[in-house]
C-alpha positions as CSV (number, residue, x, y, z in Angstrom):
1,X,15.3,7.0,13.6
2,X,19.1,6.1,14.7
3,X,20.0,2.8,15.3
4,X,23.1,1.2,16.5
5,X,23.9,-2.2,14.6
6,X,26.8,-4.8,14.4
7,X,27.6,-6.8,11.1
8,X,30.2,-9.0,9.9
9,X,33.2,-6.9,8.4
10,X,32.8,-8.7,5.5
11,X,29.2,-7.8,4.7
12,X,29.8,-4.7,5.8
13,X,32.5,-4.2,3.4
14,X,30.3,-5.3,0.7
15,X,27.5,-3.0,1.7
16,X,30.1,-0.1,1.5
17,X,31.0,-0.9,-1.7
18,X,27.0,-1.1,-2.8
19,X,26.2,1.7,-1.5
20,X,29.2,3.8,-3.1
21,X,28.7,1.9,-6.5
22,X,25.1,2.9,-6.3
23,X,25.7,6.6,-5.0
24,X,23.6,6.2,-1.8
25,X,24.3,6.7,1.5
26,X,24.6,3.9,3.7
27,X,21.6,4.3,5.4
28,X,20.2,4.6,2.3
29,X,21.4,1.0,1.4
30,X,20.0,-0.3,4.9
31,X,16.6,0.8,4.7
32,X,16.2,-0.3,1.2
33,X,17.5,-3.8,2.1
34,X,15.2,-3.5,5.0
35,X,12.5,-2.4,2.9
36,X,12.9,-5.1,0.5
37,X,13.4,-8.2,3.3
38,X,9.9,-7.0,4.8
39,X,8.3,-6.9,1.4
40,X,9.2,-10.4,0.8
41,X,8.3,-11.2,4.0
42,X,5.2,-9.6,3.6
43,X,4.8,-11.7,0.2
44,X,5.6,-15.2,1.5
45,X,3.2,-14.6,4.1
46,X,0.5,-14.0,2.3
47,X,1.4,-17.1,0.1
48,X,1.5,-19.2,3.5
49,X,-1.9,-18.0,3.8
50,X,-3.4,-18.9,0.5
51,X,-1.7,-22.2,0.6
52,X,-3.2,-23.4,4.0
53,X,-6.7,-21.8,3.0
54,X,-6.3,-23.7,-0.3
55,X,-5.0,-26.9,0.7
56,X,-8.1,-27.7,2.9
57,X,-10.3,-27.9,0.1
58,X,-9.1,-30.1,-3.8
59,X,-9.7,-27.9,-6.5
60,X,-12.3,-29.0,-8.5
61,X,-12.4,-27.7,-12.4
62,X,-15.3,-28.2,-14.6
63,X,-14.4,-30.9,-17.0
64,X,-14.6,-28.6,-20.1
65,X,-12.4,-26.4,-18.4
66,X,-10.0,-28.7,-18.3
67,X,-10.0,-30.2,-21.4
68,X,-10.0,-27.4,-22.9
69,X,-6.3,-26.0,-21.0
70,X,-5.2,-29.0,-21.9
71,X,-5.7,-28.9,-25.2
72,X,-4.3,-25.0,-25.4
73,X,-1.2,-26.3,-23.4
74,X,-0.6,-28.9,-26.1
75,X,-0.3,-25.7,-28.3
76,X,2.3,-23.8,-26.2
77,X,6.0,-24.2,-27.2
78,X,7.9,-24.3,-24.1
């Protein structure tokens, strides 16, 4: 599909030089960056999600459970 778009010179520059550095077209370039944007987009949407579902409800871990991350953290050299 064509598309007609308008950027900043500057970022279009930068994509030019991408694009050349990389070998790729500059379509190429687009639709990866496209690709990428909606996959995050995708991503942090599905986070949104989990965090609203999640948030309605305090976790609850079984007391054993617990102690017994905590005591494996204690472990852990960070």
């Amino acid at each position: 599909m064509k598309t007609a778009i308008s950027l900043p010179d500057d970022l279009f520059r930068r994509a030019e030089t991408t694009a050349k550095k990389r070998r790729i077209s500059r379509s190429a370039l687009y639709a990866q960056a496209i690709a990428d944007f909606l996959a995050r987009s995708d991503s942090e949407s599905v986070t949104e999600r989990l965090n609203a579902v999640y948030s309605q409800t305090p976790a609850q871990v079984e007391a054993l459970l617990m102690r017994t991350q905590l005591r494996l953290l204690k472990n852990v050299e960070w």
